[in-house]
C-alpha positions in Angstrom: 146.6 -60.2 33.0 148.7 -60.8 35.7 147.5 -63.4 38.2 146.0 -61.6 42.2 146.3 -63.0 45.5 145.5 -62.0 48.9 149.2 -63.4 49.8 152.2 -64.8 47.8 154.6 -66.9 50.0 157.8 -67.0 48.4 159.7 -70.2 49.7 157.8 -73.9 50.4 159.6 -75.3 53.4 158.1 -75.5 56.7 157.2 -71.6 57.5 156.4 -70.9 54.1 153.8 -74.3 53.3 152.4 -74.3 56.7 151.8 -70.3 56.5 150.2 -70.9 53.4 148.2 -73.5 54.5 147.1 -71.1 57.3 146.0 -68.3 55.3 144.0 -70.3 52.9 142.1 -72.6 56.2 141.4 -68.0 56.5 140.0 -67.6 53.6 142.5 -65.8 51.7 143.9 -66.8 48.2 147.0 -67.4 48.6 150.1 -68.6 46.0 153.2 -70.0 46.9 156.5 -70.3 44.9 159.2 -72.4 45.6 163.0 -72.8 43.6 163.7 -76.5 45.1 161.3 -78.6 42.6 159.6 -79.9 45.9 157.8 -78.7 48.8 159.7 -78.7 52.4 162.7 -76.8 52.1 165.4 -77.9 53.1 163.8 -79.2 56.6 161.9 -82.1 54.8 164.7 -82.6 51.6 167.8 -82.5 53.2 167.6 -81.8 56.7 165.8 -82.4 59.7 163.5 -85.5 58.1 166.3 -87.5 56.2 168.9 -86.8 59.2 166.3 -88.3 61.8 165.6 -91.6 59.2 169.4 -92.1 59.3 169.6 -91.4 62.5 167.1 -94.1 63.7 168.5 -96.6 61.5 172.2 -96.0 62.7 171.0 -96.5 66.3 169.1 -99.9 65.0 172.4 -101.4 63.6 174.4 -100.0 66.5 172.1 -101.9 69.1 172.6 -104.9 67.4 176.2 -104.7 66.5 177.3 -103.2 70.4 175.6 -105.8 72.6 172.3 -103.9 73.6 170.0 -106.6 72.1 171.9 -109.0 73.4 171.1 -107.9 76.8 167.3 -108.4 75.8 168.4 -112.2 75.3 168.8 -111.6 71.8 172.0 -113.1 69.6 172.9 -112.3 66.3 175.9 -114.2 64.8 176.3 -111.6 61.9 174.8 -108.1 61.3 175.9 -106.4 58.1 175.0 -103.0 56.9 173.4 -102.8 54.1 174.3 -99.2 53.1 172.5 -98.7 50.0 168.7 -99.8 50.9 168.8 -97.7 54.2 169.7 -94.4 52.0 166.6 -96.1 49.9 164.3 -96.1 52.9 165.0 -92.4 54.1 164.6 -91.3 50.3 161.3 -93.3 50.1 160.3 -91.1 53.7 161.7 -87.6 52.3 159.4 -88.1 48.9 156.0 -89.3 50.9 156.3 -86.4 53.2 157.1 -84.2 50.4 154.1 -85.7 48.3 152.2 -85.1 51.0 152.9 -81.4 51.2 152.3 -81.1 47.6 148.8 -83.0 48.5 148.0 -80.4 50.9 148.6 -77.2 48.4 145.9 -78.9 46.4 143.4 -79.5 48.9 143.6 -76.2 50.9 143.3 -74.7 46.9 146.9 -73.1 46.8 148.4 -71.9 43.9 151.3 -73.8 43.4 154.4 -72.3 41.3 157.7 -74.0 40.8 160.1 -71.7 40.7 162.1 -68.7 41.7 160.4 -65.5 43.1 161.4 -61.9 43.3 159.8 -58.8 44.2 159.1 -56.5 41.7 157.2 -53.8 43.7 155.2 -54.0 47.0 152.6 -55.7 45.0 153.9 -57.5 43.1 156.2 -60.7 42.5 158.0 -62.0 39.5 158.0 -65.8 39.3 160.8 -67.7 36.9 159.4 -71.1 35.9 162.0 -73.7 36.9 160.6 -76.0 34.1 161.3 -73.8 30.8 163.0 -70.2 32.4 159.4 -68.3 30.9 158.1 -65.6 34.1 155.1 -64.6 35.7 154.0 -61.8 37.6 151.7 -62.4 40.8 150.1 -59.5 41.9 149.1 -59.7 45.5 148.2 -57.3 48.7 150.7 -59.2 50.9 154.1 -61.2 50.4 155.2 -63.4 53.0 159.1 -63.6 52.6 160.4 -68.0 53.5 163.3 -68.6 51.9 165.2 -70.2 54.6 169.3 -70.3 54.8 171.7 -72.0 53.3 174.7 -73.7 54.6 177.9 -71.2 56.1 181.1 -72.0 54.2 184.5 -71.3 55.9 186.7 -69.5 53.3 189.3 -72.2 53.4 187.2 -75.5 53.2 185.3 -75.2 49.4 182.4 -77.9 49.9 182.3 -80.2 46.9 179.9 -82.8 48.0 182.2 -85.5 47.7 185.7 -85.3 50.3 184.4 -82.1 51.7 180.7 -82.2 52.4 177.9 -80.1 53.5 175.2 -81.8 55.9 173.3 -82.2 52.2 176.6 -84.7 51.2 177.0 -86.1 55.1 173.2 -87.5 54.0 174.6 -88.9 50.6 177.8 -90.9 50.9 178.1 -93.6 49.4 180.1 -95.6 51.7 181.1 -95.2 55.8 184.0 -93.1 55.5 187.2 -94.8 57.6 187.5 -90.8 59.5 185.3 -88.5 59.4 186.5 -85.0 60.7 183.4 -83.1 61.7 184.5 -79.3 61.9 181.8 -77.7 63.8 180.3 -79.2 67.3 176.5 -78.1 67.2 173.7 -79.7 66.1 174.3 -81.1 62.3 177.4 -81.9 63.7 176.8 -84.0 66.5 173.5 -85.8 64.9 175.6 -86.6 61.5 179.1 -87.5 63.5 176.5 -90.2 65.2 175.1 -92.0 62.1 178.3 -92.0 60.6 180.1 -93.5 64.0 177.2 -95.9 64.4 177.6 -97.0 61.4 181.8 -97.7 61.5 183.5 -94.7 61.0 186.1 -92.8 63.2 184.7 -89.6 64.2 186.6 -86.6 65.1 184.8 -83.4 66.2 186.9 -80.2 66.3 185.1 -77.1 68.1 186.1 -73.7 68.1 184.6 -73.1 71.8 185.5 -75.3 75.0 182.2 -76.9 74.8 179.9 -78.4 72.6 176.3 -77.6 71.7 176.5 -74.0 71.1 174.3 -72.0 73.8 172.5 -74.8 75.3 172.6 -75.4 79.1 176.6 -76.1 79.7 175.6 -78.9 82.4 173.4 -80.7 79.9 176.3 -80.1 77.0 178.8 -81.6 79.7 177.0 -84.5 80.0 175.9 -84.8 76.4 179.9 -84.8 75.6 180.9 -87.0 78.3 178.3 -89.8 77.4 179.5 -89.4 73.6 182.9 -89.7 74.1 181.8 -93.1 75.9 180.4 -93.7 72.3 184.0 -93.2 71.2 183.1 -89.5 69.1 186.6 -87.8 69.9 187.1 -84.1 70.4 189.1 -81.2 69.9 187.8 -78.4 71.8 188.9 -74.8 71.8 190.3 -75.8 68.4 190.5 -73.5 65.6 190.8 -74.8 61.8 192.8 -73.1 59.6 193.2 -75.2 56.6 191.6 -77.8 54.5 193.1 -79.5 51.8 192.4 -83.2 49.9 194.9 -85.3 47.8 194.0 -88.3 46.2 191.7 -89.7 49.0 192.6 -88.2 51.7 191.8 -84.8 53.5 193.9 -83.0 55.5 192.7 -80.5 58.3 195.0 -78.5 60.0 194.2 -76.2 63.4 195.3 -75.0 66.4 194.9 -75.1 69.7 193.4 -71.8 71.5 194.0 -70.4 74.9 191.5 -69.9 77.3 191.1 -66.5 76.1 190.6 -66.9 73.2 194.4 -66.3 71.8 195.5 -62.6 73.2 197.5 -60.7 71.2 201.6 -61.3 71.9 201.0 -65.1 72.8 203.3 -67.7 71.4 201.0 -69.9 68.4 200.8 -73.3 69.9 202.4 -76.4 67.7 199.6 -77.1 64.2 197.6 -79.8 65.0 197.1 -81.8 62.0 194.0 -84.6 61.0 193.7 -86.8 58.4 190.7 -88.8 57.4 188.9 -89.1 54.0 185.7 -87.0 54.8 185.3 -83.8 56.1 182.0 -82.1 57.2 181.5 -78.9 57.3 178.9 -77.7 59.6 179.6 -74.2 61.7 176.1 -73.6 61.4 174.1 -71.6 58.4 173.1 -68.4 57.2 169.9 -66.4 55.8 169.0 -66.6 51.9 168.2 -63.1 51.4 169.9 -63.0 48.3 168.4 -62.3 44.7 164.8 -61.7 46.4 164.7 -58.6 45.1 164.5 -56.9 48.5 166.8 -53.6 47.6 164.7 -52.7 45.4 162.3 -52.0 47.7 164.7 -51.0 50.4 164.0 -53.6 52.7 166.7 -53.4 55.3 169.1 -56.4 56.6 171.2 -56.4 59.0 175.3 -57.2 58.6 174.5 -61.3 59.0 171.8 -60.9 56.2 168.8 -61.4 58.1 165.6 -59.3 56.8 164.8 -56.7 59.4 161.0 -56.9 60.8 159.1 -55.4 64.0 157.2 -57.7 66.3 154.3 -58.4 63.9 157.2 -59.5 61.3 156.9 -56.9 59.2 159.8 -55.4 56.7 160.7 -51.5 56.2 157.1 -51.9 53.7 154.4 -53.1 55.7 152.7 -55.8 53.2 155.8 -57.2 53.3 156.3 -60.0 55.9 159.3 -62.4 56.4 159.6 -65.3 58.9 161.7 -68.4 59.5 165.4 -68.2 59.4 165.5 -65.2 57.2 164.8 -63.0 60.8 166.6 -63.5 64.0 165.6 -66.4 65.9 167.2 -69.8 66.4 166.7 -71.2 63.1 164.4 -74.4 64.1 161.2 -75.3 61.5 159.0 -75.5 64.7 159.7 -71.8 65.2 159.4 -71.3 61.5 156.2 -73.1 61.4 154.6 -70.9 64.4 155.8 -67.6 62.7 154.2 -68.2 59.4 151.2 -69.1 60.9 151.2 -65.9 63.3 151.6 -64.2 59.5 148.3 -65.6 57.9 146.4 -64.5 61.0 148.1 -61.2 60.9 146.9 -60.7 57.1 143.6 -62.2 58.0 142.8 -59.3 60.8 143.8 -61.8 63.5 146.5 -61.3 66.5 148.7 -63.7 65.3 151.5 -64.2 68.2 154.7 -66.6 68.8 156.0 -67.0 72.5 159.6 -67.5 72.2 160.6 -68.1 75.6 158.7 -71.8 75.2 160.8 -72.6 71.6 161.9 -76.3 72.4 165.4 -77.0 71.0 166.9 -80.6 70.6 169.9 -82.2 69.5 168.8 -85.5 67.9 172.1 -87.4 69.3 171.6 -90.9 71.5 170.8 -90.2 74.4 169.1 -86.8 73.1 169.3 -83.2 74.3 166.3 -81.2 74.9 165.7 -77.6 76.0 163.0 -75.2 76.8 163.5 -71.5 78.2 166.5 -70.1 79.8 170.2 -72.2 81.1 171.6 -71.7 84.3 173.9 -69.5 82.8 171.4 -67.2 81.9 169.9 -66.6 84.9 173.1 -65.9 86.8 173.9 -63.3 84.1 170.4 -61.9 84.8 170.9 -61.8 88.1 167.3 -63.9 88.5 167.2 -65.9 91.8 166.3 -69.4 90.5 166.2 -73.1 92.5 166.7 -75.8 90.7 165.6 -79.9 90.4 167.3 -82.8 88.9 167.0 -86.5 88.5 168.6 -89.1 86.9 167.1 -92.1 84.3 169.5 -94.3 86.3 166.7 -94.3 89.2 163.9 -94.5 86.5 162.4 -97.9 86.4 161.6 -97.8 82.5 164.3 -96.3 81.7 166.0 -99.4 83.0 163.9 -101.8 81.5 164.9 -100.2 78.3 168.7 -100.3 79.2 169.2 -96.9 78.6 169.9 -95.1 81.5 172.2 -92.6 80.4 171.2 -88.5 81.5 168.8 -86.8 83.7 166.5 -83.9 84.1 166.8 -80.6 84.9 164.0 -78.0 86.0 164.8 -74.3 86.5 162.1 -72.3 88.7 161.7 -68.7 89.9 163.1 -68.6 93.8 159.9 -66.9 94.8 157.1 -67.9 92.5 158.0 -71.2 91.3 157.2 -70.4 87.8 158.8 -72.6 85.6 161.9 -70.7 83.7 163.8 -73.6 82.0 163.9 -77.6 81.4 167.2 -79.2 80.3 166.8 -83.2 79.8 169.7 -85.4 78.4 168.1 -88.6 77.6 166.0 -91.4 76.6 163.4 -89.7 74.4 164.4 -86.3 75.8 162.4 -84.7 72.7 159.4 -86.1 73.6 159.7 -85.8 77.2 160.2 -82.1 76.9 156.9 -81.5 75.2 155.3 -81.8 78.3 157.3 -78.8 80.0 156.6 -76.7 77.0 153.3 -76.7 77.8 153.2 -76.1 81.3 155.5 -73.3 80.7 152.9 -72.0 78.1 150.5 -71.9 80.7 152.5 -70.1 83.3 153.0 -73.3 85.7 155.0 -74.1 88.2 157.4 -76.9 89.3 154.6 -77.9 91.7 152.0 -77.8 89.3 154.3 -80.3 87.6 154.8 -82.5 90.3 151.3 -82.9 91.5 150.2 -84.3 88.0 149.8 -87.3 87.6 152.5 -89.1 85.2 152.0 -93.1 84.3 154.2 -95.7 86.4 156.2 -96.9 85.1 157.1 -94.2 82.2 160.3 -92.2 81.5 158.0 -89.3 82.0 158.3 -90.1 86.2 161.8 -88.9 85.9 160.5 -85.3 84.6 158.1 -85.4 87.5 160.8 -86.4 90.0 163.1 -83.7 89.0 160.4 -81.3 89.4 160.2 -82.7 93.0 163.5 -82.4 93.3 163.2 -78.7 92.9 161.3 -78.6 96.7 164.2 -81.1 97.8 161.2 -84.0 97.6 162.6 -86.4 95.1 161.9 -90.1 95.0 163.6 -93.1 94.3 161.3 -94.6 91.3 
């Protein structure tokens, strides 16, 4: 007889496992079936956890290498990289987390299946055993769909993991490439171009729009790019690639520059701009994995980008059917993943699960970083909303320049009439954790003065969030 849940999860990274976990603290019985081998999807295994080990290392070996201990009084005669045992160290991170996940299956009693899953009917779900191919079918009253995305490929640039890598390979080389071309100027793109230029590489970004960063706030992505290129990244904006090819060990990308519209019809094609290095990375973002899930079947829609269709309580065309995390629109982020599976489990449980997604934080892990909550500038002036706004630097911070790092400010977005806070926008020290505290306040509805009549430690780089929240009300301080 065929094993019975309450709720099959069919994926193990972060929506999946923490949904799980959620469900079962609920009382339900609840399996979960994952293709990888290990728990954490490609968050934990080869994304955001390894990325941030490399990328804390990098910064280590660039502070001593650049000068910035020596500030602190503090000589070295020779710093050499030792490659191999800092790949060691982020593996040895990746597989505690990972065991650690594995740990919590067992504790919270979760059925753990290693493997591939498929829907067979609404209630039911094939399993394929990764270790010997053999299947099992799991019949449950609920299927959460978790599968994540995958990485976007560009039809001329086949990833091979070795000259022409994925962020998976970009985690794996084996040496510090002399150039890196980085197609692609968003987030894997900007955090891997920094380890890799930390480290000793030349690093070339080339960005199909006239400004890095994707949607975030244009005045933080200004000053994100202008305190990189400091760093010595280079840039192509406005670029497009057209061709990818290796030889021997060397890659050749070829583009061209665009015009400000985008390249109209009729226009003369500007002069092929041509890069050679010996790595590429690929990284124009990724895409859903609803492939092979079994989801015609059923007639579970998805729209043209692949992404599972679902109403507000995330569920598919059949209503036992849930799906969460990158597989449904959404900026794909595993804190948002992580909140969505959860609001699942309560939903099956008979509880109002919910996910505010006007306070999603979103942060580029570059040095200094960029953080964001809630709407840019640019959105509110296409909304038409009347909006004042608050900035101050880390130069004025007295922390911040105890620590020598100075570089950025914060920004604070409020309704014109109500004060409410819309947005935060920090470039800076610690800007991930700084932000964490806006989040929250937003959560709760506050305002900018709210903000600025809390207390916040002396001397912290938190001060500077306060101050630009003065700032707002034209009351700033020098720190």
């Amino acid at each position: 007889m065929a094993d019975s849940f309450d709720l099959v999860v069919i994926g193990g990274g972060p929506a999946g496992y923490t949904g799980a976990i959620r469900a079962a603290q609920l009382g339900l019985k609840v399996a979960i079936v994952e293709k990888r081998g290990t728990l954490g999807g490609t968050c934990l295994n080869v994304g955001c956890i390894p990325s941030k080990a490399l990328l804390e290392s990098s910064e280590h070996f660039s502070m001593a290498t650049h000068g910035d201990f020596a500030l602190h009084g503090l000589k070295m005669a020779k710093v050499e990289l030792d490659l191999k045992a800092m790949m060691d160290r982020k593996e040895k991170i990746v597989k505690s987390l990972t065991d650690g996940v594995a740990y919590l299956m067992k504790k919270n009693k979760i059925t753990y299946f290693s493997g591939t899953g498929k829907l067979l009917s609404k209630s039911s779900v094939e399993v394929t055993l990764k270790d010997d191919g053999k299947k099992e079918v799991l019949e449950t009253k609920n299927v959460m769909l978790a599968t994540g995305s995958v990485v976007a490929e560009l039809p001329f640039a086949k990833v091979d993991e070795k000259m022409v890598v994925s962020s998976t390979g970009a985690l794996e080389l084996d040496k510090v490439p002399k150039h890196l071309i980085v197609i692609g100027g968003g987030v894997i793109g900007l955090e891997l171009g920094s380890v890799w230029l930390r480290l000793g590489a030349e690093v070339t970004v080339v960005e199909f729009a006239p400004m890095i960063c994707g949607i975030s706030d244009q005045g933080a992505a200004k000053s994100l790019y202008k305190i990189l290129q400091k760093q010595g990244m280079k840039f192509l904006l406005s670029t497009k690639v057209t061709g990818v090819e290796v030889s021997g060990q060397t890659v050749t990308v070829t583009a061209e520059a665009l015009s400000s519209d985008g390249g109209a019809a009729g226009q003369k094609p500007a002069d092929p701009i041509v890069l050679k290095g010996d790595r590429v990375l690929v990284s124009v973002g990724r895409k859903a994995y609803s492939d092979g899930l079994g989801l015609e079947t059923l007639g579970i829609k998805k729209d043209p980008r692949g992404m599972v269709e679902v109403d507000d309580h995330f569920r598919t065309s059949v209503p036992n059917i849930y799906a969460v995390g990158d597989l449904i629109r959404g900026p794909m982020l595993a804190h948002k993943a992580e909140e969505e599976g959860v609001a699942v489990a309560e939903i099956v449980a008979g509880k109002p699960g919910h996910v505010n997604y006007e306070t999603v934080p979103s942060i580029i892990y570059t040095w200094p970083e960029l953080a964001s909550v809630g709407a840019t500038e640019e959105q509110l002036k296409k909304d038409g909303r009347a909006y004042r706004a608050g900035s101050f630097p880390f130069t004025a911070n007295a922390r911040a320049k105890t620590m020598g790092m100075t570089d950025g400010q914060v920004r604070i977005l409020a309704d014109e009439k109500t004060d409410r806070v819309l947005g935060c926008h920090i470039v800076g020290p610690r800007a991930s954790d700084l932000l964490a505290e806006v989040v929250v306040a937003m959560e709760f509805g506050a305002s900018s003065e709210d903000i600025a009549r809390s207390f916040h430690g002396h001397p912290t780089l938190s001060e500077v969030v306060r101050e630009a929240a003065l700032a707002v009300d034209k009351r700033a301080r020098q720190s």
